[in-house]
C-alpha positions as protocol buffer text, in pm:
chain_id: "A"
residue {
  index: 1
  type: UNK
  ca { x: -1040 y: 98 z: 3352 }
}
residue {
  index: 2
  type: UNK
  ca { x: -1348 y: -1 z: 3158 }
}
residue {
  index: 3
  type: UNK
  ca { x: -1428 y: -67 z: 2796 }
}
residue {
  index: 4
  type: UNK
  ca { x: -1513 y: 260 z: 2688 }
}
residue {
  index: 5
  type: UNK
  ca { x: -1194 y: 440 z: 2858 }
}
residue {
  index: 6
  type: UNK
  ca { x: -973 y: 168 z: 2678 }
}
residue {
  index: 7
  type: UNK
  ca { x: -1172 y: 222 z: 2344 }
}
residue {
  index: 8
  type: UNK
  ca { x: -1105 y: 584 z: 2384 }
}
residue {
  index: 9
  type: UNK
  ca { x: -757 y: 548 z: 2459 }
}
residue {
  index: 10
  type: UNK
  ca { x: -748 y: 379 z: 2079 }
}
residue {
  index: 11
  type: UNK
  ca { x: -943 y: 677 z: 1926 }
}
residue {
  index: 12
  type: UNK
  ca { x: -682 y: 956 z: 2108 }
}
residue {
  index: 13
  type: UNK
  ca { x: -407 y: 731 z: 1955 }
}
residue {
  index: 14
  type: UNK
  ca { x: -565 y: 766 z: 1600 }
}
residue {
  index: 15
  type: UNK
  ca { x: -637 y: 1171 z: 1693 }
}
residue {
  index: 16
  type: UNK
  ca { x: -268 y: 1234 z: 1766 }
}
residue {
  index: 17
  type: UNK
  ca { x: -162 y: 1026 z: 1398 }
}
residue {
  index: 18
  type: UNK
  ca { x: -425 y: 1162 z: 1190 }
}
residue {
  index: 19
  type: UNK
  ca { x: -317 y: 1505 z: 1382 }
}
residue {
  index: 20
  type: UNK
  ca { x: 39 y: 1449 z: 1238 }
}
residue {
  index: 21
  type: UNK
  ca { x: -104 y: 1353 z: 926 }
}
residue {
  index: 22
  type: UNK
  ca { x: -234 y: 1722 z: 874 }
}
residue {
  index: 23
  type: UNK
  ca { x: 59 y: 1893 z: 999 }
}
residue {
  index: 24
  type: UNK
  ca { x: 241 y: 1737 z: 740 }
}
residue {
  index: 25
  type: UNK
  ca { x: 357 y: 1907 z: 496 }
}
residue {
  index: 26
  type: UNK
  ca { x: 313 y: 1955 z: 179 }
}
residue {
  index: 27
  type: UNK
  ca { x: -71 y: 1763 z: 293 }
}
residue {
  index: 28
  type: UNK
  ca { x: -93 y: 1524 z: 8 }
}
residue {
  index: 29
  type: UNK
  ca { x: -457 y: 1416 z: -27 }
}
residue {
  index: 30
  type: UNK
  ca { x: -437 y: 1254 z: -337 }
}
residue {
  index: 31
  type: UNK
  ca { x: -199 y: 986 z: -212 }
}
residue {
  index: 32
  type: UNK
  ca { x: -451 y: 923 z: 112 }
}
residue {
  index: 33
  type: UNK
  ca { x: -715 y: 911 z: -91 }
}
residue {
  index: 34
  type: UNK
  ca { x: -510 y: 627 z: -308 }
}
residue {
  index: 35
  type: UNK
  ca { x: -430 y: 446 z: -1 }
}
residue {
  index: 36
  type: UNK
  ca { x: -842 y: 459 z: 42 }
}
residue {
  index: 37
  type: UNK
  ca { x: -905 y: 372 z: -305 }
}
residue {
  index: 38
  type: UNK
  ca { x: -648 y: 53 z: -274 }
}
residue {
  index: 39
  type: UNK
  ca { x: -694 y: -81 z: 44 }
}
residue {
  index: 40
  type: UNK
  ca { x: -1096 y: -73 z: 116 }
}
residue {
  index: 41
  type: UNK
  ca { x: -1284 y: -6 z: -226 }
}
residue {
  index: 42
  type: UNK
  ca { x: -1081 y: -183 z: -493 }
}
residue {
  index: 43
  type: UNK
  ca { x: -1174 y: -496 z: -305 }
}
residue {
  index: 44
  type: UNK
  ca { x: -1541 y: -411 z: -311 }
}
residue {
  index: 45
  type: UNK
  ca { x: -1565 y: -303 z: -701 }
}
residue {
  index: 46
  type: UNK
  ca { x: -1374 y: -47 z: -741 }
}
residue {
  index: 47
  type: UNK
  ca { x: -1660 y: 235 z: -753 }
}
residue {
  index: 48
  type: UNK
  ca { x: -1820 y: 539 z: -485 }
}
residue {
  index: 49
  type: UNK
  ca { x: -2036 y: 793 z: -496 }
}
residue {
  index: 50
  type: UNK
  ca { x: -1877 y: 1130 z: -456 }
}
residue {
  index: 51
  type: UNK
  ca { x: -2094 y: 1172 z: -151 }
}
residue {
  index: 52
  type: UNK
  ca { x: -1921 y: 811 z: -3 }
}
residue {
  index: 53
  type: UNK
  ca { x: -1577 y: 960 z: -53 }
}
residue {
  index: 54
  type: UNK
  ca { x: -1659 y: 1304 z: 119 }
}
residue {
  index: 55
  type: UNK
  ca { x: -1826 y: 1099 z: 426 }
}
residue {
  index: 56
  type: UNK
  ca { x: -1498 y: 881 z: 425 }
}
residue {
  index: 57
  type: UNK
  ca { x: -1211 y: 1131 z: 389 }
}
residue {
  index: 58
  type: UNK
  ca { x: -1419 y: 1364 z: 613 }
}
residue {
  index: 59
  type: UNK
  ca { x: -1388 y: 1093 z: 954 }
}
residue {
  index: 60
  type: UNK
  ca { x: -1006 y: 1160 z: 856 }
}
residue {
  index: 61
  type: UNK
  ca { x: -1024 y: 1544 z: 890 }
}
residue {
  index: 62
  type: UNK
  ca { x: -1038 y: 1561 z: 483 }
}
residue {
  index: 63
  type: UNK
  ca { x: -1265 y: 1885 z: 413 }
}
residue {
  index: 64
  type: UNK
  ca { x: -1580 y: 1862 z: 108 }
}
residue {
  index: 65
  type: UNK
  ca { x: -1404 y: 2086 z: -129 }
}
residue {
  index: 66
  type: UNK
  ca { x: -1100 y: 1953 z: -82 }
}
residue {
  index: 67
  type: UNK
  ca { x: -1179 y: 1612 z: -140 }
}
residue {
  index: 68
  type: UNK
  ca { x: -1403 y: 1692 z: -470 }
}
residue {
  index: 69
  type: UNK
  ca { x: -1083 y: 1875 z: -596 }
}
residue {
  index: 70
  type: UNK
  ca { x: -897 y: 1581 z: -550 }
}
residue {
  index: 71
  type: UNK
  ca { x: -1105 y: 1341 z: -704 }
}
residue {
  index: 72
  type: UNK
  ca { x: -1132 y: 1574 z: -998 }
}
residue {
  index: 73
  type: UNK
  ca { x: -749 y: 1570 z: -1024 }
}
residue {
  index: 74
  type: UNK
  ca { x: -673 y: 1231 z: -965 }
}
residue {
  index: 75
  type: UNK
  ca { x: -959 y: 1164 z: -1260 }
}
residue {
  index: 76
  type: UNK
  ca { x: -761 y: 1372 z: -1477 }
}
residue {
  index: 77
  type: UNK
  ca { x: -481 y: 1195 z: -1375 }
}
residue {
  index: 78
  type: UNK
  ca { x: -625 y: 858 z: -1525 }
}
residue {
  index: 79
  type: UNK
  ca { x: -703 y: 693 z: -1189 }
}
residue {
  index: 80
  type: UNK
  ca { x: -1109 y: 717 z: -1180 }
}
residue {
  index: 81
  type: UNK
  ca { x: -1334 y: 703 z: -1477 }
}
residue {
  index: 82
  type: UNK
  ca { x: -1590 y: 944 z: -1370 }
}
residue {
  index: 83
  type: UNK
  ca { x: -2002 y: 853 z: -1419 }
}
residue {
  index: 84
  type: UNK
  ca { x: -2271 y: 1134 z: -1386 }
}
residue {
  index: 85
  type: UNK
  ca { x: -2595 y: 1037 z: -1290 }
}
residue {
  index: 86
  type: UNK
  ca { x: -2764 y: 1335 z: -1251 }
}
residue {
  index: 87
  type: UNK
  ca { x: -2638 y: 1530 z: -1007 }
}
residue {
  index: 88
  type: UNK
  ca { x: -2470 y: 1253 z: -865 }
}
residue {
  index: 89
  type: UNK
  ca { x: -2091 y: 1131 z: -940 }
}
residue {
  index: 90
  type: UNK
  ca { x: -1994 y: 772 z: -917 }
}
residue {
  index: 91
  type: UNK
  ca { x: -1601 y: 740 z: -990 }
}
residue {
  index: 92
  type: UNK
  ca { x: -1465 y: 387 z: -1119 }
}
residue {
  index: 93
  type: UNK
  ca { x: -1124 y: 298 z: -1062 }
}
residue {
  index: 94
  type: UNK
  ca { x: -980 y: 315 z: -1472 }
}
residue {
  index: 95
  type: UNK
  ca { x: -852 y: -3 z: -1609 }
}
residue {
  index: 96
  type: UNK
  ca { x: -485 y: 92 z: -1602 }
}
residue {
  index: 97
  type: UNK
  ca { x: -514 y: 263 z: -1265 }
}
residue {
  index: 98
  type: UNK
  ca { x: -691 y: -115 z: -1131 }
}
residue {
  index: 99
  type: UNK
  ca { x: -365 y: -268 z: -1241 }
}
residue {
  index: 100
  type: UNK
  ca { x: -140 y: -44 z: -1107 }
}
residue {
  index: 101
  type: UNK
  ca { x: -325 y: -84 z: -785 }
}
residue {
  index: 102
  type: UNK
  ca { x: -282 y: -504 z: -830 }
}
residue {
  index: 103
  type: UNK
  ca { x: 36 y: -438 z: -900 }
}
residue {
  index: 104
  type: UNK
  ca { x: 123 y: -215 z: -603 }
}
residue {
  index: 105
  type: UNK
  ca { x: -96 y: -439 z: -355 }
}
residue {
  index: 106
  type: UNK
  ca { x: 145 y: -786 z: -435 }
}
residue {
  index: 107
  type: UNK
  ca { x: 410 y: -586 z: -287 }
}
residue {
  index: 108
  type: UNK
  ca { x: 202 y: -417 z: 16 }
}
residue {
  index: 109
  type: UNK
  ca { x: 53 y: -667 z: 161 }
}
residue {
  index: 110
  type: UNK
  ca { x: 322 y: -924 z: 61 }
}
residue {
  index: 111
  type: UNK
  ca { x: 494 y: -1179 z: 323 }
}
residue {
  index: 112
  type: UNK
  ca { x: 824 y: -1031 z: 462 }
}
residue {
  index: 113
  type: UNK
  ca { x: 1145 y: -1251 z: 483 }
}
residue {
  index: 114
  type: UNK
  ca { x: 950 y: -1605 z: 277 }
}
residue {
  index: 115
  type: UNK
  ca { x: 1190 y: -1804 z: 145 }
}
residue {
  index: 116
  type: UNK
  ca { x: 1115 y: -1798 z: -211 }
}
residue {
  index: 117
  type: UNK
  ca { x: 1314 y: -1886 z: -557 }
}
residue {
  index: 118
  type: UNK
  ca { x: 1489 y: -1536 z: -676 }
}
residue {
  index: 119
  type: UNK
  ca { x: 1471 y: -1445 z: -1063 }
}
residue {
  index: 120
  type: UNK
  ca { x: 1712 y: -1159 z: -1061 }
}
residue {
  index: 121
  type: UNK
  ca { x: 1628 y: -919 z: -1367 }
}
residue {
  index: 122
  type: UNK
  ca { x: 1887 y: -711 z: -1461 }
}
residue {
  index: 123
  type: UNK
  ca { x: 1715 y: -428 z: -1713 }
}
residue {
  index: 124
  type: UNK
  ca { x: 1887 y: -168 z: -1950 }
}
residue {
  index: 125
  type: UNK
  ca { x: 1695 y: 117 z: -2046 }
}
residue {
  index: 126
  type: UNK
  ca { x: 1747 y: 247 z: -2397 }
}
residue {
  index: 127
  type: UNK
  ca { x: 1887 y: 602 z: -2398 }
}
residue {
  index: 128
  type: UNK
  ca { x: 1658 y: 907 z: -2328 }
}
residue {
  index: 129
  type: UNK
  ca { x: 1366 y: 659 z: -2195 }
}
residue {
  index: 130
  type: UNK
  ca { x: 1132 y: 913 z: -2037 }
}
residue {
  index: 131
  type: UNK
  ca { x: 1094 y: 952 z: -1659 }
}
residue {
  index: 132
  type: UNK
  ca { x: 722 y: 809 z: -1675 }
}
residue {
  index: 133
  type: UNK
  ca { x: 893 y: 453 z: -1764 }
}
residue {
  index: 134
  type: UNK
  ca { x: 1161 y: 504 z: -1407 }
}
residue {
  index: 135
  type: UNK
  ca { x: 836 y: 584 z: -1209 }
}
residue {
  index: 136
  type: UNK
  ca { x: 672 y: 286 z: -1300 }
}
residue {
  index: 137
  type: UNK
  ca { x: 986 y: 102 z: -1289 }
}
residue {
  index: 138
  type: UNK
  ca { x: 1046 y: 178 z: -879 }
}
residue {
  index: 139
  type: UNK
  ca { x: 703 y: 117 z: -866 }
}
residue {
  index: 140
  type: UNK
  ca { x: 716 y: -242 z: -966 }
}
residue {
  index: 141
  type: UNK
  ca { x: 998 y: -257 z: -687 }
}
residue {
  index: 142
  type: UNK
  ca { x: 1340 y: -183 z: -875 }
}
residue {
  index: 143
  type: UNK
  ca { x: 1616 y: -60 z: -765 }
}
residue {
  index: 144
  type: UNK
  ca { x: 1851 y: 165 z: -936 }
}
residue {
  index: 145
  type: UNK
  ca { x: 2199 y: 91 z: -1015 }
}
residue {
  index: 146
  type: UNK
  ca { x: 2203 y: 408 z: -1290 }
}
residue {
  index: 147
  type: UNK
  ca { x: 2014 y: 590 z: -1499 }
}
residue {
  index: 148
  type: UNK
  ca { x: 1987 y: 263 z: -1745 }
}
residue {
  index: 149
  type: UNK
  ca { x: 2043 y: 20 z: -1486 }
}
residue {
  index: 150
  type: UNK
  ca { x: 1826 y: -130 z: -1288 }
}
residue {
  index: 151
  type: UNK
  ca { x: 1726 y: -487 z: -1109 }
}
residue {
  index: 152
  type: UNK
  ca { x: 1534 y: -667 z: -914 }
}
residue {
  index: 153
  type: UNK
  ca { x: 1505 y: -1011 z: -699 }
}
residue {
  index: 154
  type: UNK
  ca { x: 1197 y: -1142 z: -845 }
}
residue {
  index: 155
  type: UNK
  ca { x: 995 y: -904 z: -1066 }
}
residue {
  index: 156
  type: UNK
  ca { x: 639 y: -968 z: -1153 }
}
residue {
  index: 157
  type: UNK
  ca { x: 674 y: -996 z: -1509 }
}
residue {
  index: 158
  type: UNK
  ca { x: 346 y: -997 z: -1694 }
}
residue {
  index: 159
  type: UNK
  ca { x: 346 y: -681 z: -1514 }
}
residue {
  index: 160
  type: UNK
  ca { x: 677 y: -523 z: -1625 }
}
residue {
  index: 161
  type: UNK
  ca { x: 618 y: -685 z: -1997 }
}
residue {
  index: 162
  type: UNK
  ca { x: 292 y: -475 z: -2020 }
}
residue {
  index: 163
  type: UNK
  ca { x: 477 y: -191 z: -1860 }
}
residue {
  index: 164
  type: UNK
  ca { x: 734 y: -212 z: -2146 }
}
residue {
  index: 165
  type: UNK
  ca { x: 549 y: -285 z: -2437 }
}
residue {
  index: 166
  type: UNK
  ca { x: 355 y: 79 z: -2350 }
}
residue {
  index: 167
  type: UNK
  ca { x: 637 y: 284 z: -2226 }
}
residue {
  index: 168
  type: UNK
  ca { x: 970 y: 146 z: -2450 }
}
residue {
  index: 169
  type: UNK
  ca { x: 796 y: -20 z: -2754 }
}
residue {
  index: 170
  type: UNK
  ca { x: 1000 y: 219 z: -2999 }
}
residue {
  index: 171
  type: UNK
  ca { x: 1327 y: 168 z: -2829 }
}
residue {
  index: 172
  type: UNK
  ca { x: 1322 y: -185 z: -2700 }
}
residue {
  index: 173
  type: UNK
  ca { x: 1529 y: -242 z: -2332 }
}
residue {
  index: 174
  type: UNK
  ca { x: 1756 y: -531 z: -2271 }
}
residue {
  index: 175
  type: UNK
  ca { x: 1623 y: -785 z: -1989 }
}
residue {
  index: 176
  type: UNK
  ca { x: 1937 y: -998 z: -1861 }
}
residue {
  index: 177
  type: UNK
  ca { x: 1742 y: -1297 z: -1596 }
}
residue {
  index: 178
  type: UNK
  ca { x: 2018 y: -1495 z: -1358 }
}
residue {
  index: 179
  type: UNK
  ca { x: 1776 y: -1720 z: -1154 }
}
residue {
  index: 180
  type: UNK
  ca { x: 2067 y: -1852 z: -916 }
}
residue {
  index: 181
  type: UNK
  ca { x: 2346 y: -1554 z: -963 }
}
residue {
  index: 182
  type: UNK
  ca { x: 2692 y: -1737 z: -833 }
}
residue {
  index: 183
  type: UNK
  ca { x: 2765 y: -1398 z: -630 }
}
residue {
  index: 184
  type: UNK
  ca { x: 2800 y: -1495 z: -231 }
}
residue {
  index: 185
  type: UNK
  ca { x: 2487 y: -1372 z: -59 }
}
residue {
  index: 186
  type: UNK
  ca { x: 2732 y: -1104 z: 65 }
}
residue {
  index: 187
  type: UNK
  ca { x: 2804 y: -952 z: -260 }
}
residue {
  index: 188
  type: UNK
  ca { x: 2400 y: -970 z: -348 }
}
residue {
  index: 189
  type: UNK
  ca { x: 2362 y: -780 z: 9 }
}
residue {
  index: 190
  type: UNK
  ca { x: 2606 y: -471 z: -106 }
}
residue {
  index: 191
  type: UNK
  ca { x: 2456 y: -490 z: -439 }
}
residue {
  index: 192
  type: UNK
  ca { x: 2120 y: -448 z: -286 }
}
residue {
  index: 193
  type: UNK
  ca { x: 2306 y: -145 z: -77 }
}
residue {
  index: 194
  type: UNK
  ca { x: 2370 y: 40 z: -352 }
}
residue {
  index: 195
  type: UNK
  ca { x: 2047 y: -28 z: -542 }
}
residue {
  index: 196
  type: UNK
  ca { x: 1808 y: 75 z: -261 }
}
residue {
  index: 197
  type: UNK
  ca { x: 1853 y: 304 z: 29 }
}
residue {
  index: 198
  type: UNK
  ca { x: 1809 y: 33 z: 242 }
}
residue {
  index: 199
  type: UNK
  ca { x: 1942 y: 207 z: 546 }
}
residue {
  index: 200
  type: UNK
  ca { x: 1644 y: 464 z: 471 }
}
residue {
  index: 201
  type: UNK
  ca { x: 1394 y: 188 z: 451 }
}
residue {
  index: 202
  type: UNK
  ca { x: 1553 y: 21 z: 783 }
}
residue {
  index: 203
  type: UNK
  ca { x: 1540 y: 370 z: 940 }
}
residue {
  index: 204
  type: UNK
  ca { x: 1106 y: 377 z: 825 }
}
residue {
  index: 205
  type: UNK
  ca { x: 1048 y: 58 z: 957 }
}
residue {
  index: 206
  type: UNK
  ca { x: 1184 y: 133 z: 1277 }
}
residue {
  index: 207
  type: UNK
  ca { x: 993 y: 468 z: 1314 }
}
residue {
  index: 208
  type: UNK
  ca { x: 644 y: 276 z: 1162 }
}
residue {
  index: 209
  type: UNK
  ca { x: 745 y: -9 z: 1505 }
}
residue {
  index: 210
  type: UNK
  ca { x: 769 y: 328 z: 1770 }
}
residue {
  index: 211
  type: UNK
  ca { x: 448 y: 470 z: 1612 }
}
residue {
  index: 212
  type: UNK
  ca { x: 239 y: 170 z: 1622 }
}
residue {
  index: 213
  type: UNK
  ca { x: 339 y: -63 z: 1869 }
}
residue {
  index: 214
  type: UNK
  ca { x: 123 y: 119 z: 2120 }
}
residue {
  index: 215
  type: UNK
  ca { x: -150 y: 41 z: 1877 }
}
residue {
  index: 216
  type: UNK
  ca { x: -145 y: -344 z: 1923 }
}
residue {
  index: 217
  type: UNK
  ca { x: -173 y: -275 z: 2346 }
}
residue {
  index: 218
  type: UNK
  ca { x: -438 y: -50 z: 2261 }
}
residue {
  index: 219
  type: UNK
  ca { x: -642 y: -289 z: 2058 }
}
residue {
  index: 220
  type: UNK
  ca { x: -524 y: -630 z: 2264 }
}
residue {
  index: 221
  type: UNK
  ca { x: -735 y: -443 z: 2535 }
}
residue {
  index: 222
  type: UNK
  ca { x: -1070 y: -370 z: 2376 }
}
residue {
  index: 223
  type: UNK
  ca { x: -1236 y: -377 z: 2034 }
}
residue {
  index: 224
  type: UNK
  ca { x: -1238 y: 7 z: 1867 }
}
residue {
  index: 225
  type: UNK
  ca { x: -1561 y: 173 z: 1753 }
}
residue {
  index: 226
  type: UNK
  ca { x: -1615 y: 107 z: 1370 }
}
residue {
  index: 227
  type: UNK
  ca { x: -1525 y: 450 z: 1239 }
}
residue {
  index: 228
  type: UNK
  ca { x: -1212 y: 465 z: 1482 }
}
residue {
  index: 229
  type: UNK
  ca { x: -1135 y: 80 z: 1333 }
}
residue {
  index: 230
  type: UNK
  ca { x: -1180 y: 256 z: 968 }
}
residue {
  index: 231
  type: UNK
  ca { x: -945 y: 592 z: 1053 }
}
residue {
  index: 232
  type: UNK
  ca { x: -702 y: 383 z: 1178 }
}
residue {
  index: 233
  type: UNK
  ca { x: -663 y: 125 z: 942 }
}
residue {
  index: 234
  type: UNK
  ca { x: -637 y: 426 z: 657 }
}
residue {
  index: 235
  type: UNK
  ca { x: -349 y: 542 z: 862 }
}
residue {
  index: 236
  type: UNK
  ca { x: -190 y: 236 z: 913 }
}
residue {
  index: 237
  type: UNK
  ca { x: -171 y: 126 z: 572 }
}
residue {
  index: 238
  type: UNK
  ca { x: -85 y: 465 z: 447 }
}
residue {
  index: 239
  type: UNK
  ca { x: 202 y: 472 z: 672 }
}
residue {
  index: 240
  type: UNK
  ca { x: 287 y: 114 z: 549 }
}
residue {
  index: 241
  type: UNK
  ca { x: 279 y: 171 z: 181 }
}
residue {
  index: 242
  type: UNK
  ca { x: 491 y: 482 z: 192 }
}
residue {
  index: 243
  type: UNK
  ca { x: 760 y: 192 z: 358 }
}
residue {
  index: 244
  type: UNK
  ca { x: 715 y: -102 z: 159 }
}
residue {
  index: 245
  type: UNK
  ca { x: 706 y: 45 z: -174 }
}
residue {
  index: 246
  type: UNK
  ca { x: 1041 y: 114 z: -110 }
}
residue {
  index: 247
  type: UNK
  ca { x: 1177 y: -166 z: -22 }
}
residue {
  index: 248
  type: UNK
  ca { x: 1276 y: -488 z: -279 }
}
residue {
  index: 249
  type: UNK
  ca { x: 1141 y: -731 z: -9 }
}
residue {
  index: 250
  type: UNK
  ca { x: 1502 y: -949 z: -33 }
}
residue {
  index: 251
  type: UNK
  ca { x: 1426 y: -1275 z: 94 }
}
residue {
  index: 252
  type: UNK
  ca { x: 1516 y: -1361 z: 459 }
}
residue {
  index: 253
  type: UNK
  ca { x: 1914 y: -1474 z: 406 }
}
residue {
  index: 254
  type: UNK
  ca { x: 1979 y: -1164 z: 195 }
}
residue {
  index: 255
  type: UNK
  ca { x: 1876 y: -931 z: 455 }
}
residue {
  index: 256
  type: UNK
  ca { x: 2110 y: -689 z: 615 }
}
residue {
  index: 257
  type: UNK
  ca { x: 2115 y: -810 z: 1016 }
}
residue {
  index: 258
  type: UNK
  ca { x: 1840 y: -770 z: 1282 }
}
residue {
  index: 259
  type: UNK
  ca { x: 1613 y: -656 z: 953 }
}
residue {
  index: 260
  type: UNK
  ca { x: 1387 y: -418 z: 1147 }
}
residue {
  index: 261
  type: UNK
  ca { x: 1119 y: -510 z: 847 }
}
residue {
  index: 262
  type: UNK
  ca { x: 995 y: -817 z: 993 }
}
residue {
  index: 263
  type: UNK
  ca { x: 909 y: -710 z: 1326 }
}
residue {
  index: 264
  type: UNK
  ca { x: 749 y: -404 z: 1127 }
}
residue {
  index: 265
  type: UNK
  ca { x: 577 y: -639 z: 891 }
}
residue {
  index: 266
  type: UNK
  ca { x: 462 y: -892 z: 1213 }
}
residue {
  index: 267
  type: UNK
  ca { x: 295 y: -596 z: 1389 }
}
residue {
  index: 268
  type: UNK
  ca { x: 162 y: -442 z: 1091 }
}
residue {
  index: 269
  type: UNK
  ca { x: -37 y: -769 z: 1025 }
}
residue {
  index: 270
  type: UNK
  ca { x: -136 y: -780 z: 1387 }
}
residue {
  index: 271
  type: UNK
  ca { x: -305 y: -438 z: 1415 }
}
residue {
  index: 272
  type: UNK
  ca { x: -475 y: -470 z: 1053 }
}
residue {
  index: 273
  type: UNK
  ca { x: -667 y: -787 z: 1152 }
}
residue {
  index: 274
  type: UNK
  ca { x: -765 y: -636 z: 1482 }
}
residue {
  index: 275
  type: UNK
  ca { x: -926 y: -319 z: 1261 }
}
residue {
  index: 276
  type: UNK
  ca { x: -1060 y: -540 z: 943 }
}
residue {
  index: 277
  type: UNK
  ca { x: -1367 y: -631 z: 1100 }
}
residue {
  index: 278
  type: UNK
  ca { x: -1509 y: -289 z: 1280 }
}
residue {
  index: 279
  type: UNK
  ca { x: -1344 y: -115 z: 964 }
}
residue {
  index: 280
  type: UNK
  ca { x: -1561 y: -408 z: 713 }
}
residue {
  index: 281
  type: UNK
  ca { x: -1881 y: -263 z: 917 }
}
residue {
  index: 282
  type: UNK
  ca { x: -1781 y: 161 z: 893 }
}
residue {
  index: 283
  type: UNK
  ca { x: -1792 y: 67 z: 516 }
}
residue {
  index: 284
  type: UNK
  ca { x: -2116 y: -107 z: 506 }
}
residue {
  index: 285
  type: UNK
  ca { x: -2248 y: 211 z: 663 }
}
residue {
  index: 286
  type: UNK
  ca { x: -2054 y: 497 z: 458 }
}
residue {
  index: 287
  type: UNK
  ca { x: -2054 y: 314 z: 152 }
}
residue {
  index: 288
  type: UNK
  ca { x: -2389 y: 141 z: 128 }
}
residue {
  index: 289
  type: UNK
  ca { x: -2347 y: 74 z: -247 }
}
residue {
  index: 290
  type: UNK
  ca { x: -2019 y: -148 z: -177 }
}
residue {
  index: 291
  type: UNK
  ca { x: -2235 y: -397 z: 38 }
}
residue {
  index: 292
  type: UNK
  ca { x: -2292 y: -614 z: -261 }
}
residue {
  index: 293
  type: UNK
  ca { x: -1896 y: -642 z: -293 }
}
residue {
  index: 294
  type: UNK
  ca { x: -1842 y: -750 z: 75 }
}
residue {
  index: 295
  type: UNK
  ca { x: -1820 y: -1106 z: 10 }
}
residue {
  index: 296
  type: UNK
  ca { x: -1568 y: -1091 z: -262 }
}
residue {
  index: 297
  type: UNK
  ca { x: -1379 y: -838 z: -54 }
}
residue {
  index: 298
  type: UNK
  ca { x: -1339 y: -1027 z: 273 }
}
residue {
  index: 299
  type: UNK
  ca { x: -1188 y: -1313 z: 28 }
}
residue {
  index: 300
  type: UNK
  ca { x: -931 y: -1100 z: -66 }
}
residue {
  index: 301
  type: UNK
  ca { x: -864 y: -946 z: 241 }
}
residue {
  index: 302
  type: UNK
  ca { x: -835 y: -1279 z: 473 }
}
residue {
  index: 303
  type: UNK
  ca { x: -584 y: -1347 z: 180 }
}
residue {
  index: 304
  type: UNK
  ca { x: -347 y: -1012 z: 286 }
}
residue {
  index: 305
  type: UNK
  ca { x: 8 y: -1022 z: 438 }
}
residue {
  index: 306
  type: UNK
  ca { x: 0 y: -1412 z: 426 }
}
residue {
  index: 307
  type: UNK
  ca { x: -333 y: -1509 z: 568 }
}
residue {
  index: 308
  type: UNK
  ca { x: -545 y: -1305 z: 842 }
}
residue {
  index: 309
  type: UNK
  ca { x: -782 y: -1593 z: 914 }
}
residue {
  index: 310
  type: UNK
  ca { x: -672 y: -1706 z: 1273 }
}
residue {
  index: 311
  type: UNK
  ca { x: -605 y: -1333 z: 1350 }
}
residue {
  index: 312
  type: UNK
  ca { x: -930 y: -1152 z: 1250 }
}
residue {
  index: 313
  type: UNK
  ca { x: -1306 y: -1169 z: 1342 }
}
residue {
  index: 314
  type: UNK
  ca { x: -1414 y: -1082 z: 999 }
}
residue {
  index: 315
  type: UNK
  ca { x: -1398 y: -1470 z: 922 }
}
């Protein structure tokens, strides 16, 4: 078989997932174009031209009016800050919407099963707190114990002290911290149980290994075409996100058994660093005006799921 049979076999593997992508339904755009926004352009600046984001979502099947809807939605939203320049749009990822995306990329692209110091948080949410404050909350990567109640491992907390101070500064919530609760790591496992649905996450990960393990043989055989590299790295990380913002990322010993996150999380990082370089060059091309950010970006993404250096080309 030679290289451009193998290469192809990657780009029918990315066909069939971007195929189940769009028979998905309801066909959320807005969250794809997110997973965009997040993974490839926030590390570049933060900022396209309409006509960058239509050549982008378009390789994934997106259509022109479709997209510009989106974008004008998601602005309205609060995500982009939106610049005219004559008849050109450049959209700006909007300060709160940049740390939301910080925020959300700690947990993404975060180490699975470290050994780490805990700093369980135990929060109590004031009666009648509005919904926009439990969003954010599960979010941040808490779980729920009850409407009031809810905890987590090892919380970032300038982020969840900003995220109180706007949301609960009239009616102030109660923060209990236990750094080393006295519970067995048992009891912390079935509290975990109840706070997540960690059988639902287990249940992901184990689908995300099936869909993407033929991925790495794919990729450990040739080197994909830049645009296939880009598709598939969207998908990928889309895919991923949708997991791992679900799940409180316990630290190794509090794990339920044979944790299929890790093996998820090891071939995740695999197939990433095989796509960040021919990706890093699609986006050179499609998005001339990032160029300038390249440098900064590859910093930040040699940095991702605990260090791609010694996997990836891009270094």
């Amino acid at each position: 078989m030679d290289g451009t049979t193998r290469q192809a076999t990657f780009a029918a593997l990315v066909a069939e997932a971007l195929a189940r992508l769009h028979n998905r339904r309801p066909l959320r755009t807005g969250s794809f174009t997110l997973t965009l926004w997040g993974d490839a352009v926030e590390p570049r600046g933060g900022a396209l031209w309409l006509s960058s984001v239509v050549r982008i979502l378009g390789l994934c099947g997106f259509g022109e009016r479709l997209v510009r809807t989106t974008m004008t939605r998601l602005s309205a939203e609060g995500w982009f800050e939106r610049e005219q320049h004559g008849r050109r749009s450049l959209y700006r990822t909007a300060p709160e919407a940049a740390r939301r995306i910080r925020a959300a990329a700690a947990r993404i692209y975060a180490v699975h099963g470290a050994a780490r110091p805990l700093d369980w948080h135990v929060l109590v949410l004031p009666t009648g707190c509005g919904e926009q404050l439990r969003r954010e909350l599960a979010w941040l990567g808490f779980g729920r114990l009850s409407a009031e109640v809810w905890i987590h491992p090892d919380p970032d907390r300038g982020r969840l002290s900003e995220l109180l101070a706007r949301e609960a500064a009239d009616r102030p919530a109660l923060i209990f911290r236990d750094p080393v609760p006295e519970s067995t790591p048992e009891a912390l496992r079935a509290l975990g149980a109840r706070a997540w649905d960690l059988g639902h996450v287990g249940e992901a990960y184990r689908g995300f290994v099936e869909a993407f393990a033929p991925w790495r043989e794919a990729l450990a055989r040739a080197v994909p075409d830049p645009e296939d590299a880009l598709r598939g790295r969207l998908l990928l990380i889309h895919a991923w996100r949708r997991i791992v913002l679900d799940d409180p990322l316990m630290p190794r010993g509090l794990l339920p058994p044979e944790w299929p996150g890790l093996a998820a999380f090891a071939l995740c990082r695999e197939v990433y660093a095989a796509l960040l370089e021919p990706s890093e060059r699609a986006l050179d091309l499609l998005a001339p005006e990032t160029r300038s950010g390249a440098a900064a970006a590859r910093e930040v993404l040699l940095r991702r799921f605990g260090g791609l250096a010694a996997l990836s080309a891009v270094a």
